[in-house]
Residue, then its C-alpha position, 0 to 999 in steps of 0.5 A: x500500500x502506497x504511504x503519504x500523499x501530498x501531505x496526508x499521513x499514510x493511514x489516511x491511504x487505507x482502505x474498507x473493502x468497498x473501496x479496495x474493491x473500486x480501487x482494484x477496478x481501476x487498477x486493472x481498468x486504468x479509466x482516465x477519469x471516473x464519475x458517479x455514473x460510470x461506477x454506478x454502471x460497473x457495480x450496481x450500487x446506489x448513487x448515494x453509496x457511490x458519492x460518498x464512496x468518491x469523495x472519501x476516496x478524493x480525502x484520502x488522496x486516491x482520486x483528484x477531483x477535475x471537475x464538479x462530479x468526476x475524478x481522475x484516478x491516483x494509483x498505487x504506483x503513483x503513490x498519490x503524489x501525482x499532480x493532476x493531468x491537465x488534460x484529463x481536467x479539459x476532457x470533462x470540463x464542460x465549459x466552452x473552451x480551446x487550447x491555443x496560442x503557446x500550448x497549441x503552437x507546441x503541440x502543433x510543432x509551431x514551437x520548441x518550448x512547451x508553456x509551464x501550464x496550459x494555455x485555454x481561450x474561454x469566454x469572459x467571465x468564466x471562472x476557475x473550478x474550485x477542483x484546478x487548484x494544482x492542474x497547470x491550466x492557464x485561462x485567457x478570458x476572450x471577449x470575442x469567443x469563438x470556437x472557429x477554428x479549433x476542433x475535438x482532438x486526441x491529445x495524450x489519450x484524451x479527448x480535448x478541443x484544440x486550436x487549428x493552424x489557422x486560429x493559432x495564428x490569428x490569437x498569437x497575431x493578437x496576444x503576442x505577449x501570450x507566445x513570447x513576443x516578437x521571436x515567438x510569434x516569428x517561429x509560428x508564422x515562420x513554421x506555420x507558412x506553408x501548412x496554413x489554410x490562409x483561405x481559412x485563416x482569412x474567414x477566421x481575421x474577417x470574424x475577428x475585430x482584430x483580424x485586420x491588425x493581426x493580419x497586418x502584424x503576421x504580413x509584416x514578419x512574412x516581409x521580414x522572414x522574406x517569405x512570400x505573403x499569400x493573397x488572401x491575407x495581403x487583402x485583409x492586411x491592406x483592406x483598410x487604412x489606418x493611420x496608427x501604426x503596429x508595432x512588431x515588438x512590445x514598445x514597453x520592451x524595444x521603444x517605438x523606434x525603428x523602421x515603418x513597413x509602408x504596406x503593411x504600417x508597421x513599425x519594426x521596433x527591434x531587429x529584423x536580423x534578430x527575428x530571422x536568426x530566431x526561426x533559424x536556430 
């Protein structure tokens, strides 16, 4: 029998013989998570039962709680000091959500660098599960949610919503700080030019109401990266005139000096030879 678990004395990590019994199943079965009806299903007992039996079981540290309701196993090899999987949490959460910008980018092989937690757009104002307190899962609330673009994917043996090529672009194009600024934001277009839909890309900008900027911030590093600009985002990234300039890099961080792009009104705030030698290495 395993010993502490996160803090809790070994003892607390015995069990009655119902719970070996739940325990055992699951060692065998290895579900991702559980909730009250899948055990209901397997053992026939009454739902009362059940629920008093999960969160017992969540106490004494052999499940964690991803959502209201249902539970992601902690084995006995894990020793119960496991942190909880993260997408495990995103499989049962029934919010309206998608993984994007850095952890899309990743799994996307659009970036080198795994973020720390995983990166999910939501709607604003959603509020974090009381249960998330140690999954590594970062909200970007969106004022404009849109689930265009992203998809019910496998992703490490669960299934999750996860953004496209398509709608990693437009985000990383509008929240560079969320991707690593500037060199960040190079690499995924550098990597993501020749994969993209930029007919797709178009229809997700032109939803958007900071496609246009975000087109004229991914046109620009093309320009830079001196990779052709495809047609359908040179007419979003020129449809409309504006007399304020984009910079490519935050100004907090390289100042508002630099050279302007006249086709696209950008301004290049840092080193255009630094950007090309990012998405080289």
């Amino acid at each position: 029998m395993p010993g502490a678990s996160n803090g809790v004395a070994g003892s607390a990590r015995t069990l009655g013989p119902v719970e070996a019994e739940l325990v055992a199943w699951l060692e065998v079965e290895r579900p991702a998570t559980i909730d009250v009806d899948d055990v209901c299903k397997t053992f026939d007992w009454p739902r009362r039962r059940v629920y008093g039996l999960l969160s017992r079981l969540a106490k004494k540290g052999w499940l964690q709680r991803t959502v209201a309701g249902r539970y992601e196993p902690l084995l006995a090899e894990s020793g119960g000091v496991r942190l909880p999987n993260p997408w495990a949490a995103l499989s049962s959460w029934r919010v309206a959500y998608y993984v994007s910008l850095g952890s899309a980018a990743y799994e996307r092989n659009l970036l080198p660098d795994r973020p720390a937690a995983i990166q999910v757009c939501v709607p604003a104002g959603t509020t974090r599960p009381t249960g998330w307190a140690q999954v590594s899962i970062s909200l970007v609330a969106r004022r404009s949610f849109d689930l265009s673009g992203s998809d019910l994917e496998e992703r490490h043996g669960f299934n999750v919503r996860i953004a496209g090529i398509e709608r990693i672009l437009l985000d990383s194009a509008t929240m560079p700080g969320r991707v690593g600024g500037a060199f960040g934001l190079a690499r995924i277009v550098d990597r993501a030019a020749e994969r993209a839909s930029w007919e797709r890309f178009a229809r997700l900008a032109r939803r958007s109401g900071r496609g246009t900027a975000a087109s004229r911030r991914i046109a620009a590093l093309l320009e830079i990266l001196n990779r052709e600009v495809p047609a359908e985002l040179e007419r979003i990234a020129a449809s409309k005139r504006s007399d304020s300039l984009l910079y490519i890099g935050s100004t907090r961080v390289h100042g508002r000096r630099g050279q302007i792009l006249p086709r696209w009104r950008v301004l290049v705030n840092l080193s255009a030879d630094a950007l090309r030698e990012e998405v080289e290495r």
